[in-house]
BAZATI-862637 format. One record per residue: residue in three letters; x negated, y, z negated of N, C-alpha, C, O in turn. Coordinates in steps of 0.1 Angstrom, whole numbers, padded with zeros to 4 digits, always signed. Atoms other than C-alpha are relative to their C-alpha. Layout:
! BAZATI-862637
alaXYZXYZXYZXYZ
...
//
This chain:
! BAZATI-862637
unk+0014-0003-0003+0812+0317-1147-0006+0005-0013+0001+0012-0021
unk+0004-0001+0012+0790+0320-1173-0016+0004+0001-0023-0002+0009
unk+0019-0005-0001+0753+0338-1179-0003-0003-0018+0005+0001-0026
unk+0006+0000+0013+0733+0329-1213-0013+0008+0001-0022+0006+0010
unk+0014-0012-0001+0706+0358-1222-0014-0014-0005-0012-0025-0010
unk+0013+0003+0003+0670+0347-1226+0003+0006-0019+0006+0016-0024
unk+0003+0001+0011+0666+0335-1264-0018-0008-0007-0018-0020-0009
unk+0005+0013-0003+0630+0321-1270+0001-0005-0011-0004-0017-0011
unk-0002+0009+0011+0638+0310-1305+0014-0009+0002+0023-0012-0005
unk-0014+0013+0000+0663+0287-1289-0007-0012+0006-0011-0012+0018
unk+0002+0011+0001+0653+0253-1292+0006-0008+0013-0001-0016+0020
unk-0006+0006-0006+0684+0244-1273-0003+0004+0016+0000-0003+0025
unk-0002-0007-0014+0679+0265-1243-0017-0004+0010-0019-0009+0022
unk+0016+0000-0004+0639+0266-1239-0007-0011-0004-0009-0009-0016
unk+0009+0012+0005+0619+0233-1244-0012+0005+0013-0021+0010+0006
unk+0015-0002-0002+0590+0242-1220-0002+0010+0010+0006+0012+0019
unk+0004-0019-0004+0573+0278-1207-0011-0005+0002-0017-0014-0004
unk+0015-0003+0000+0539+0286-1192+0003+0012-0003+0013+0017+0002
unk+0003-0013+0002+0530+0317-1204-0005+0013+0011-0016+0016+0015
unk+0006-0013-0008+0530+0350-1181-0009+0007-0008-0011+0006-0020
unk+0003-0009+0007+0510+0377-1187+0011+0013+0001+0010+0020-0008
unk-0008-0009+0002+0537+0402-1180+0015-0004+0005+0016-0002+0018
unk-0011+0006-0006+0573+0387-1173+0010+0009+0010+0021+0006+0015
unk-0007-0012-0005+0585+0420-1157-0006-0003+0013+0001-0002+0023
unk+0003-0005-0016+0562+0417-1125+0009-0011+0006+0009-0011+0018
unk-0011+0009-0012+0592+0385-1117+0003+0013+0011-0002+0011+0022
unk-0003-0006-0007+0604+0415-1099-0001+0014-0002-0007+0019-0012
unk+0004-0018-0001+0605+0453-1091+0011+0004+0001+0018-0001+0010
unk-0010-0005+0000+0631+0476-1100+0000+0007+0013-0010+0011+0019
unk+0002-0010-0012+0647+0496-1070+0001+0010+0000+0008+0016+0008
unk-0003-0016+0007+0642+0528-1088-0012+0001+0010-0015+0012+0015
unk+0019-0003-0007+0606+0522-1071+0001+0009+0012-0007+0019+0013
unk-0003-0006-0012+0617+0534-1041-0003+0010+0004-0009+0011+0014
unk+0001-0014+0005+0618+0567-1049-0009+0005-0001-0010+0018-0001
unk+0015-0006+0000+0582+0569-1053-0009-0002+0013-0021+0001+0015
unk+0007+0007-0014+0578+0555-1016+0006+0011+0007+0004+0010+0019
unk-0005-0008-0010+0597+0586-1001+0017-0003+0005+0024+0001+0015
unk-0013+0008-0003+0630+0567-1005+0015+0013-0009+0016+0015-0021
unk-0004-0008+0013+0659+0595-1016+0008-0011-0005+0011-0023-0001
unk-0009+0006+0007+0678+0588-1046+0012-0003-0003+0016-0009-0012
unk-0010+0004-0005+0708+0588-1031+0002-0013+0008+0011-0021+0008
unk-0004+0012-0010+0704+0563-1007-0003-0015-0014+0004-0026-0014
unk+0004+0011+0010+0690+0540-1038+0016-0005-0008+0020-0016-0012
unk-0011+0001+0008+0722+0546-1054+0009-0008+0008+0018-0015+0003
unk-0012+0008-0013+0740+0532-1023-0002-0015-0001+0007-0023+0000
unk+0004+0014+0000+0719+0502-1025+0006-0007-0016+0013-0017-0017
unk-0008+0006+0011+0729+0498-1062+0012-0002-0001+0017-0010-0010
unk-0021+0002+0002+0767+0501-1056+0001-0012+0008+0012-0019+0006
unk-0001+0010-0009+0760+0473-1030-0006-0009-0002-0012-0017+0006
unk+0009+0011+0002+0747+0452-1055-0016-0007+0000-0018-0019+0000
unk+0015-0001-0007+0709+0454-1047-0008+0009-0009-0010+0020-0007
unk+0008-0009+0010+0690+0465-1079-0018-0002+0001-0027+0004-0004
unk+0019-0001+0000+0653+0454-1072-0003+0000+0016+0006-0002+0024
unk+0005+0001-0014+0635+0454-1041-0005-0014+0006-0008-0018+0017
unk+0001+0019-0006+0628+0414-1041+0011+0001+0002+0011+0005+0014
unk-0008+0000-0007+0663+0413-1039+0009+0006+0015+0017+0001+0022
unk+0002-0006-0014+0664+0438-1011-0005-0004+0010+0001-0003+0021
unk+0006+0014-0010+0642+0414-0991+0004-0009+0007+0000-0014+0018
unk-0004+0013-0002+0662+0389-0993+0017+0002+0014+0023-0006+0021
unk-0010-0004-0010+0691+0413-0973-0005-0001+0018-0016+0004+0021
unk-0001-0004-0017+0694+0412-0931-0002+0014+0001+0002+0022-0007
unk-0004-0023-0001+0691+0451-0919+0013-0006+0005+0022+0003+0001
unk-0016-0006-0005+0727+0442-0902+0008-0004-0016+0020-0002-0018
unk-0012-0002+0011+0739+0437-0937-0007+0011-0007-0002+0009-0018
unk+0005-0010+0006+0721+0466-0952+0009+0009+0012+0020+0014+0009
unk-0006-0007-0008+0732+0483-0923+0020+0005-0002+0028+0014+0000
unk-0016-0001+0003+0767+0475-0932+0005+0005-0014+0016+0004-0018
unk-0003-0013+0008+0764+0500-0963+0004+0009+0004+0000+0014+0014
unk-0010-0017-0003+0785+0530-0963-0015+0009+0000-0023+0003-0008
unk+0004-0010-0007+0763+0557-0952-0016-0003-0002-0025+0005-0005
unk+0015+0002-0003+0731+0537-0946-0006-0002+0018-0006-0014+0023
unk+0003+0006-0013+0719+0540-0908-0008-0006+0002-0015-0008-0008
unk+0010+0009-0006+0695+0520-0888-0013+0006-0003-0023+0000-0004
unk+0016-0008+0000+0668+0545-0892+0001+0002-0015-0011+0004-0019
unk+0004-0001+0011+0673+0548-0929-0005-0013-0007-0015-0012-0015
unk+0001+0011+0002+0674+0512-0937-0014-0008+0008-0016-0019+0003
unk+0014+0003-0001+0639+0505-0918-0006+0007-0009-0013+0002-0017
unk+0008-0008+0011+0627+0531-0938-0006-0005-0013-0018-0005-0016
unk+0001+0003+0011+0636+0516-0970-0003-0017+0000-0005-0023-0010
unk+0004+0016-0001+0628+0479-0960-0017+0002+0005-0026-0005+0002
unk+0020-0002-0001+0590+0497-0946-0002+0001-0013-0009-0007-0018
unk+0005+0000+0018+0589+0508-0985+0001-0011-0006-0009-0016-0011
unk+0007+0013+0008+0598+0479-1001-0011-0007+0004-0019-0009-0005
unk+0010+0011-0003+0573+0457-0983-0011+0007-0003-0022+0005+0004
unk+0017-0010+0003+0545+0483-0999+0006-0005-0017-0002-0010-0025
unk-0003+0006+0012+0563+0473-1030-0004-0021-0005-0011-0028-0013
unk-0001+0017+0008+0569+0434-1034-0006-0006+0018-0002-0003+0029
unk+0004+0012-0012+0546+0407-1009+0008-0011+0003+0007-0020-0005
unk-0009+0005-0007+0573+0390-0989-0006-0011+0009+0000-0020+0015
unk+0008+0004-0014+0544+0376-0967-0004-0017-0001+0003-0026-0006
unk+0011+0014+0008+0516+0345-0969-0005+0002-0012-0007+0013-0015
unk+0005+0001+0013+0504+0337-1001-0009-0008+0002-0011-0014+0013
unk+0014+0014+0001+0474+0315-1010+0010-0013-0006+0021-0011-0010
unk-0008+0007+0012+0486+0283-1029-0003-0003-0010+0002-0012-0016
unk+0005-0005+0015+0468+0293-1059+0010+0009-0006+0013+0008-0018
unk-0003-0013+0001+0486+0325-1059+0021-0011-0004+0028-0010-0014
unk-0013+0009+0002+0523+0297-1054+0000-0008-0015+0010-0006-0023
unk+0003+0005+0008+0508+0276-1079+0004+0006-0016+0011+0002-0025
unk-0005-0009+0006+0507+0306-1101+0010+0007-0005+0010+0012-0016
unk-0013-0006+0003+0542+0317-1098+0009-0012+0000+0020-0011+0005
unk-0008+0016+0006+0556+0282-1107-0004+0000-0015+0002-0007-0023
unk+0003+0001+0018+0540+0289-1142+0013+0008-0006+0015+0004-0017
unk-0014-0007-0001+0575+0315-1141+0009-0012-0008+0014-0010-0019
unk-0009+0010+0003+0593+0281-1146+0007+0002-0012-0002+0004-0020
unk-0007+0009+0013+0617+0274-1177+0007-0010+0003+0015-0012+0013
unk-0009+0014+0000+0628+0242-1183+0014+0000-0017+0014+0002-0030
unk-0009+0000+0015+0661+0240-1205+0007-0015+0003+0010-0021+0013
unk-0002+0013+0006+0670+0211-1223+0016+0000+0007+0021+0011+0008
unk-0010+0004+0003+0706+0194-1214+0006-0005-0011+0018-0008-0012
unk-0008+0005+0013+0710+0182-1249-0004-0018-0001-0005-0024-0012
unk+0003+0008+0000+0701+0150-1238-0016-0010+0007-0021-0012+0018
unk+0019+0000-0003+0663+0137-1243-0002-0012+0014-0010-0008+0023
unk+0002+0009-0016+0665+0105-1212+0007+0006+0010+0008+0001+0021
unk-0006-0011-0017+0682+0132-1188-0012+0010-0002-0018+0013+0008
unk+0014-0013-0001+0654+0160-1200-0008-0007+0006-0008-0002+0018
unk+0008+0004+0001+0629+0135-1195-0002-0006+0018-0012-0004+0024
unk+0003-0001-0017+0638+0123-1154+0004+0015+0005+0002+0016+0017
unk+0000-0009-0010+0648+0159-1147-0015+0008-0001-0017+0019+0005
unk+0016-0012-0001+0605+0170-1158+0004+0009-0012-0002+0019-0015
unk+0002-0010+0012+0616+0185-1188+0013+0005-0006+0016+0009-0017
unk-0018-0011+0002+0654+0199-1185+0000+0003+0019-0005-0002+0030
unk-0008-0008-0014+0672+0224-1156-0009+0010-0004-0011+0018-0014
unk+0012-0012+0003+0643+0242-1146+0009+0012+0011+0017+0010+0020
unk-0002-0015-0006+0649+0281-1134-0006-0001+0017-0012-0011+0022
unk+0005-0001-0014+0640+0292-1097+0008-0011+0010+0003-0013+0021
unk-0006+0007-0010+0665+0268-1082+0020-0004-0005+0029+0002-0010
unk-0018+0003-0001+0703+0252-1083-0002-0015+0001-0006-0021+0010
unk-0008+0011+0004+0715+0220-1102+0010+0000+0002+0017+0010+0001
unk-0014-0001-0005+0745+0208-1090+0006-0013-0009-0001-0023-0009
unk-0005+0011+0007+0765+0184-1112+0015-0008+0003+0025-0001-0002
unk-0015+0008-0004+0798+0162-1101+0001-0012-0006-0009-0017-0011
unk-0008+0009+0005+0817+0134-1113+0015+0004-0005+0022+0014-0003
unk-0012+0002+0002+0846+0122-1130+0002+0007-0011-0007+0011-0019
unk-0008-0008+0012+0871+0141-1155-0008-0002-0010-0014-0012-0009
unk+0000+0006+0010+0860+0140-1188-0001+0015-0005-0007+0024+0000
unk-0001-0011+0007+0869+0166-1218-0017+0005-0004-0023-0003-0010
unk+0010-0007+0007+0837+0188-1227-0002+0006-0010+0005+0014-0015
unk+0001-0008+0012+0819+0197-1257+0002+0015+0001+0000+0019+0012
unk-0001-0011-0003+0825+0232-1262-0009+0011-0008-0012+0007-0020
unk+0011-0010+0003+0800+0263-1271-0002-0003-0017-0013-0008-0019
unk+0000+0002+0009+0806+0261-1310-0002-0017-0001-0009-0018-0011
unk+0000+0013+0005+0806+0223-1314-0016-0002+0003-0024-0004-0006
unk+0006+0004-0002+0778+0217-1296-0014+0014-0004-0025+0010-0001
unk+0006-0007+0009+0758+0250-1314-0003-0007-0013-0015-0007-0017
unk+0001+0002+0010+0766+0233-1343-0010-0014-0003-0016-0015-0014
unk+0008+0010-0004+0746+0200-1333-0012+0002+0000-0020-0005-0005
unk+0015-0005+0003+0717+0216-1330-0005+0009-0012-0017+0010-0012
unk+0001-0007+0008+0717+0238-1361+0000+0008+0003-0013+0010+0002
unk+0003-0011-0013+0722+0270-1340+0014+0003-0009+0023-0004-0013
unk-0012-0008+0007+0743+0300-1356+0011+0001+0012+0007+0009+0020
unk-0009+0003-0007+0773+0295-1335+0005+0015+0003+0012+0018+0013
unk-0011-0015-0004+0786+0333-1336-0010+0002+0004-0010+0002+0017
unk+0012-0005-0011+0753+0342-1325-0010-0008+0018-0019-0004+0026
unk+0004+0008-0016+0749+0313-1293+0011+0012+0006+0007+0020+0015
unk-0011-0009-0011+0787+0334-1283-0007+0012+0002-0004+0017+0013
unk+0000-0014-0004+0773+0365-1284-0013+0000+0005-0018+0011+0006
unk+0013+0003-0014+0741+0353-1260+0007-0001+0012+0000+0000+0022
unk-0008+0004-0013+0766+0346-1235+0012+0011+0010+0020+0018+0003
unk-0009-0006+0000+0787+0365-1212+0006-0004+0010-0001-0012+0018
unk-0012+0011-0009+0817+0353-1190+0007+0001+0003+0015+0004-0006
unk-0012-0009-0004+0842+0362-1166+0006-0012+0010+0000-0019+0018
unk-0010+0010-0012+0869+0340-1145+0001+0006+0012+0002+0018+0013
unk-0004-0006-0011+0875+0344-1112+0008-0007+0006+0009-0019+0006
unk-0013+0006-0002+0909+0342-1094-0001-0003+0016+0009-0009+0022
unk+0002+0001-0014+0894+0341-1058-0012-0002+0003-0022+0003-0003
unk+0019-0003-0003+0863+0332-1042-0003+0009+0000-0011+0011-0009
unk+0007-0013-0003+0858+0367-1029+0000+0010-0015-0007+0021-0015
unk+0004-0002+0008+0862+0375-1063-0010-0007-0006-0019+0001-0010
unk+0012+0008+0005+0838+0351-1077-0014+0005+0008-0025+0003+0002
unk+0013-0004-0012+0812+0367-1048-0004+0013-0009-0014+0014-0016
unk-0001-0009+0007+0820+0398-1063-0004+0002-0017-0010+0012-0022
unk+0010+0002+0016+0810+0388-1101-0010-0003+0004-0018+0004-0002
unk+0016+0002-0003+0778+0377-1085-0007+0011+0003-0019+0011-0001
unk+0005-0014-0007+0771+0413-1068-0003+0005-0015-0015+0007-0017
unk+0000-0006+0012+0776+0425-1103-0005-0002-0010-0007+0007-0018
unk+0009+0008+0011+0758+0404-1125-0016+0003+0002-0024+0002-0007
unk+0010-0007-0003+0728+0417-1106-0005+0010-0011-0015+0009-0017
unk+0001-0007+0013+0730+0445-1132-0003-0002-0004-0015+0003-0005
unk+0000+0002+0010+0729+0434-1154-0013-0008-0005-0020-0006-0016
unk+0012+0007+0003+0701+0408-1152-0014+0009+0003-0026+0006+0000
unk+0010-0006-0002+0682+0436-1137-0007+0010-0014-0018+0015-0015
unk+0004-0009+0010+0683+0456-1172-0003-0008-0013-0008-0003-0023
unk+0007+0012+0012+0678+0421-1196-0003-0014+0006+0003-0019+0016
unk-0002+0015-0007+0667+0385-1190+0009-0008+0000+0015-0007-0011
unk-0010+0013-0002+0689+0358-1183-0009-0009+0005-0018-0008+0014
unk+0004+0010-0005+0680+0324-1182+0010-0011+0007+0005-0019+0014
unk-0008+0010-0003+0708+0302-1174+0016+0007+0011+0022+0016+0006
unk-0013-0003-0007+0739+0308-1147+0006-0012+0001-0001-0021+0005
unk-0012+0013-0001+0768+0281-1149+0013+0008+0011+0021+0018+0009
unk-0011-0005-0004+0790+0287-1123+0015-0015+0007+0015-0022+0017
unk-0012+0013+0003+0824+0259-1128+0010+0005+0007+0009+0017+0004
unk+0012+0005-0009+0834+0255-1103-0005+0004+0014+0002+0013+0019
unk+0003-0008-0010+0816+0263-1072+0011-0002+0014+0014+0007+0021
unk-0011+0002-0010+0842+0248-1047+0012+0000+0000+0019-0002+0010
unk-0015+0001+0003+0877+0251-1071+0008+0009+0013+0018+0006+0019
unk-0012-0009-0002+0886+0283-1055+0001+0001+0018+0011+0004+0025
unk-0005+0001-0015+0878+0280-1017+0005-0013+0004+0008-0013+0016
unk-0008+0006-0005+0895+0247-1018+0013+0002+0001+0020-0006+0007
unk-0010-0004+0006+0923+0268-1029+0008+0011+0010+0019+0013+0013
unk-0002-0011-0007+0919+0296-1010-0001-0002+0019+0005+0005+0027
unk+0001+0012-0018+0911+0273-0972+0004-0010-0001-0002-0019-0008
unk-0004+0011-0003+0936+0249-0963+0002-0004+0016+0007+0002+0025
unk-0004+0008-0013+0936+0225-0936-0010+0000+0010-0019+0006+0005
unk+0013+0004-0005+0910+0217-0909-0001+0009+0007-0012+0011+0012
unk+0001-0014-0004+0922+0251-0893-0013+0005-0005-0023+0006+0002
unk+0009-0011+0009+0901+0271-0921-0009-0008-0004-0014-0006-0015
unk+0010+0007+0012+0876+0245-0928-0012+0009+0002-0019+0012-0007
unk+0018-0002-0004+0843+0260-0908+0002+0019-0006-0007+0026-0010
unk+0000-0013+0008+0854+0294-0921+0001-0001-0013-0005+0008-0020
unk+0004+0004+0017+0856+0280-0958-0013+0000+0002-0019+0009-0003
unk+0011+0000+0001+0822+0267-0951-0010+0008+0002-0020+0008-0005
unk+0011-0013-0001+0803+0296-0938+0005+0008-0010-0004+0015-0014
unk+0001-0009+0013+0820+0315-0969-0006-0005-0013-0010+0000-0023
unk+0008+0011+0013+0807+0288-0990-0013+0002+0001-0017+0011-0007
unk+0009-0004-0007+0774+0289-0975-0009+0013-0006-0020+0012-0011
unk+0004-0009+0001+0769+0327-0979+0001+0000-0018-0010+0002-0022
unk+0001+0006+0012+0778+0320-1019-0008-0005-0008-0009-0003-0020
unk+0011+0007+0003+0752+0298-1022-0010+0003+0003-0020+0000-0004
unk+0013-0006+0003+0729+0316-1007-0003+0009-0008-0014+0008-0014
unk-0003-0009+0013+0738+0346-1030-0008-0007-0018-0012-0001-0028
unk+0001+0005+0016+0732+0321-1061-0013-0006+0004-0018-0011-0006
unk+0011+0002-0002+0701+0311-1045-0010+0013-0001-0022+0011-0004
unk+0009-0007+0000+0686+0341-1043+0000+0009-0015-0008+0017-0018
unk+0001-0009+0014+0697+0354-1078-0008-0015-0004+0000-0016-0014
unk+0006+0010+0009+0678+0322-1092-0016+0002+0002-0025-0002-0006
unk+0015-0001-0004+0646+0332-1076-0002+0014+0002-0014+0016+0007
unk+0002-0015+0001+0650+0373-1077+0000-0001-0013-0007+0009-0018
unk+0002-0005+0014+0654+0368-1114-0001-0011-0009+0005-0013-0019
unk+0004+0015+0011+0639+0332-1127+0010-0004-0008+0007-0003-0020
unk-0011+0008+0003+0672+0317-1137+0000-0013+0004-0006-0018+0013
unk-0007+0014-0003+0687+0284-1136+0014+0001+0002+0023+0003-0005
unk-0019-0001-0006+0718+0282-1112+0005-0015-0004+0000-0025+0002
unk-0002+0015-0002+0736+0252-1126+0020+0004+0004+0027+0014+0000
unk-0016+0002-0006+0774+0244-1108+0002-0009-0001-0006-0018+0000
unk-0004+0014-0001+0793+0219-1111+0010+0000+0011+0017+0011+0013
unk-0010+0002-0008+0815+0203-1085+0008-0013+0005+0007-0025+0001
unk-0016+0011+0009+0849+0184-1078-0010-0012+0012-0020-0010+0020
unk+0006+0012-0010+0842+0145-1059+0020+0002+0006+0031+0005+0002
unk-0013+0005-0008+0867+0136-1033-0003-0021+0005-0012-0028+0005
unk-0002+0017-0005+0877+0097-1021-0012+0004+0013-0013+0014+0019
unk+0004+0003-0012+0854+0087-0995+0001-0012+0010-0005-0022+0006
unk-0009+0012-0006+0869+0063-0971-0006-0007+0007-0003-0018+0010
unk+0010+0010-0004+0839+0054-0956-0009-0005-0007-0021-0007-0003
unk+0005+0007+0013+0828+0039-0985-0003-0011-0002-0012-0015-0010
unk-0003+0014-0004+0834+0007-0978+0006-0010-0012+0005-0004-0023
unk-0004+0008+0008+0849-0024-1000-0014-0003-0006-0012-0009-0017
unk+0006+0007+0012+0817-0033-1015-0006+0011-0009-0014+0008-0018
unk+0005-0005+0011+0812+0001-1031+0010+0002-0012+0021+0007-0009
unk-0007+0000+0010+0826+0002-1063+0009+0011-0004+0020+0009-0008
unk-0001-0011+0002+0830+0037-1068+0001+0013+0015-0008+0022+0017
unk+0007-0004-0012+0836+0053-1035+0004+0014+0001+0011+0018+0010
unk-0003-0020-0003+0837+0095-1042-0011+0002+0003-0020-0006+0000
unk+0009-0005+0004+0813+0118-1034+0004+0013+0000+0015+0017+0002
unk-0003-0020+0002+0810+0158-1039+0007+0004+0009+0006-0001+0020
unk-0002-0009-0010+0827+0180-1022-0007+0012+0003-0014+0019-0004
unk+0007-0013-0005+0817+0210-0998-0009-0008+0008-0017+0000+0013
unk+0004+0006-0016+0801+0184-0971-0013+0009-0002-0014+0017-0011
unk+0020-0003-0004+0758+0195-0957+0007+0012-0009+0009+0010-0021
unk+0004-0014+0005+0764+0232-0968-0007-0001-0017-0018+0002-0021
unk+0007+0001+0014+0760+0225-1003-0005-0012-0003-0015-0013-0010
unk+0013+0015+0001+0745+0193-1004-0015+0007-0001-0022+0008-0011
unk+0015-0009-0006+0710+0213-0985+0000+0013-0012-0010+0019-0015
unk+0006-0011+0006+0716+0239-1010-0002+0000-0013-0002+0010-0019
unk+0002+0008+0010+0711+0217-1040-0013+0000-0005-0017-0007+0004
unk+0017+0005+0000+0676+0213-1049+0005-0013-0010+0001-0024-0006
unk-0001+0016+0004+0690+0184-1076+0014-0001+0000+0021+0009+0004
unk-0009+0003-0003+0720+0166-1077+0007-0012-0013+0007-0024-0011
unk-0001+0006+0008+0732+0151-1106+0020-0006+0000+0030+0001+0000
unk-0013+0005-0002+0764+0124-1104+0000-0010-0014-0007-0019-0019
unk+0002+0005+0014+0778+0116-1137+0014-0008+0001+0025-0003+0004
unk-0015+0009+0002+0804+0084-1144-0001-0004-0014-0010-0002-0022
unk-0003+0009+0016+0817+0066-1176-0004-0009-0001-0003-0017+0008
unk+0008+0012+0001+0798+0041-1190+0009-0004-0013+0020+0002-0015
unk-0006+0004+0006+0807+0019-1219+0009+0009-0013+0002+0018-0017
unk-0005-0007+0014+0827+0036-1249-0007+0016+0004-0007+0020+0016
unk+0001-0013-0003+0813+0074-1255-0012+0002+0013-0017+0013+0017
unk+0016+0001-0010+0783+0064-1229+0006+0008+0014+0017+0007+0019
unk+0001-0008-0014+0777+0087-1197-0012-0005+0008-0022-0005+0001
unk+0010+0003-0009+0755+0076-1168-0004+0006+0008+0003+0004+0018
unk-0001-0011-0011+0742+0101-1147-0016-0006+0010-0027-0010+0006
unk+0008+0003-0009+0724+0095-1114-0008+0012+0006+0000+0021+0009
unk+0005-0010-0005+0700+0119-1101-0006+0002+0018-0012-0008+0022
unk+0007-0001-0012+0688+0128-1065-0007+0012-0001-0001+0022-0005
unk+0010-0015-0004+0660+0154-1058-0010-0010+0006-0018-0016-0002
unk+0010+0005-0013+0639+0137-1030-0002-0016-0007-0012-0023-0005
unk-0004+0015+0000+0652+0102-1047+0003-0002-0010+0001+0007-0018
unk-0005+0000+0008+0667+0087-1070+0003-0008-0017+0007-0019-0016
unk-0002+0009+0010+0670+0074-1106+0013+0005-0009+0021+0014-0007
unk-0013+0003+0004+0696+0065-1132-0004+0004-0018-0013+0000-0024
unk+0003+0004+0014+0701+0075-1171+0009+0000-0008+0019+0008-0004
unk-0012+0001+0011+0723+0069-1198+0000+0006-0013-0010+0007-0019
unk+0001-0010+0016+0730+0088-1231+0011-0004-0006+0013+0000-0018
//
C-alpha cells in the first residue's frame, strides 16, 4: 500500500486542477467539535477509532460509533447533532455539486492515449481499479527518471507499508486517516486489494463472509477518496472464467465478483500486445480500447 503527498510541481502526478479558493474547506477537522459542546475526551476516542474530521464522521453508522469504547448512545447523537452544524451532509443545489467537482485532480498514468480516454488521468474523488496479466513493473526510480523528476525526492513523497492480513490492511487504512488529515495526499495505491482475503477465505464455506469483509474495505477506501480528494487506485488478480465460452479468446475476468465490480467507478483491463505494447480496455459507463 502506498500514499504519494500532494506535489504541485509534479508534472508526473498533476496534469489538470481547477482552482479552489481554499483547499482546506475539502473537509473539517474533528478538533471542531469541541467548539459545538463536544468534550475533548470523547474527540480523542473518535481519533483512536480512526475518525479525524467530521465528513468522515458522517460517513460512520451510530451502531458503529456506538461500538467505541466508552461512547454511548446518548453521547454519539450528540456528537453526530454537532457535526451536522459543522459539515452539510444534506441536499445541495447542482451548482453547489458542480462546484465541488472543481476539487478534482487528474494524474497522469505516464501514458498520453490512456490520459486522454480516462478525461485527463486517474482523477481523485473515486477508485480506479486495474487487472490483467503478469507483467514485471517499472519501478519508482526508473520511471522518476523518465520524466526528469529527482528520484530521491519522488521516494521521499511517498510513504508505504505491507500488510500481512486483510484485517491488517483495514487497519493501515484507519491510520492513514492521520495522517492525510495533517497533509495532502493525492494518490492511494492499494496492490492488491483481493491478494490477502483470497488468502485469508478459503472455500465456498467463507466466501459471503470474505465478501462482506471485502465490501466493508471498499467502502473504507471509498470514503477516504471523497473525505480527503484522493485517487484510490487498486489493482486486482483475474481468474479463468468458464463461462467464457470457446469463441472468447481471452476468457479471465477480475476477481472479487459484484462487490467490487459496483465499487469501481473505472475499470481498467490490461493484456499484452505486440512486443513491449500494452492494451488496456476501459469500462466506466462503456467502453473503449488503447494501446501504448
Amino acid at each position: 500500500m502506498q500514499s504519494f503527498k500532494s506535489e504541485e510541481q509534479s508534472q508526473l502526478q498533476l496534469v489538470e486542477r481547477e482552482e479552489l479558493e481554499d483547499e482546506e474547506d475539502l473537509f473539517e477537522a474533528i478538533d471542531k467539535l469541541t467548539s459545538h459542546g463536544i468534550n475533548a475526551g470523547d474527540v480523542k476516542k473518535l481519533q483512536d477509532a480512526g475518525i479525524y474530521t467530521c465528513n468522515g464522521l458522517m460517513m460512520h453508522t451510530k451502531k458503529n460509533l456506538t461500538g467505541i469504547k466508552g461512547l454511548s448512545e446518548a453521547k454519539v447523537d450528540k456528537i453526530c447533532e454537532a457535526a451536522e452544524k459543522i459539515v452539510n451532509f444534506g441536499y445541495i443545489t447542482g451548482s453547489d455539486a458542480l462546484l465541488r467537482r472543481k476539487a478534482v485532480v487528474r494524474i497522469t498514468t505516464g501514458s498520453q492515449a490512456l490520459d486522454e480516454l480516462l478525461g485527463g488521468g486517474i482523477e481523485t474523488l473515486q477508485i480506479t481499479e486495474a487487472f490483467g496479466e503478469f507483467s514485471r513493473p517499472d519501478r519508482i526510480v526508473p520511471i522518476a527518471e523518465r520524466f526528469g523528476m529527482d528520484a530521491g525526492a519522488v521516494l521521499d513523497n511517498i510513504i508505504y507499508a505491507r500488510a500481512y492480513t486483510y484485517e491488517h490492511q483495514y487497519n493501515l487504512l484507519l491510520g492513514l486517516a492521520a495522517k492525510m488529515s495533517e497533509e495532502p495526499f493525492r494518490l492511494l495505491i492499494v496492490d492488491s486489494v483481493i491478494a490477502l482475503f483470497r488468502v485469508d477465505f478459503t472455500g465456498r464455506g467463507e466466501l459471503a463472509e470474505r465478501q462482506q469483509k471485502l465490501a466493508q474495505m471498499l467502502s473504507r477506501l471509498t470514503k477516504i477518496a471523497e473525505e480527503f480528494n484522493v485517487a484510490v487506485y487498486m489493482t486486482n488478480q483475474v481468474i479463468a472464467d468458464p463461462g467464457g465460452g470457446v469463441f472468447i479468446s481471452d476468457p479471465k475476468k477480475p476477481a472479487g465478483g459484484h462487490v467490487l465490480a459496483h465499487a469501481a467507478t473505472v475499470r481498467l483491463m490490461f493484456r499484452k500486445g505486440k512486443g513491449e505494447q500494452r492494451v488496456c480496455k476501459i469500462t466506466a459507463g462503456g467502453i473503449a480500447d488503447a494501446k501504448d
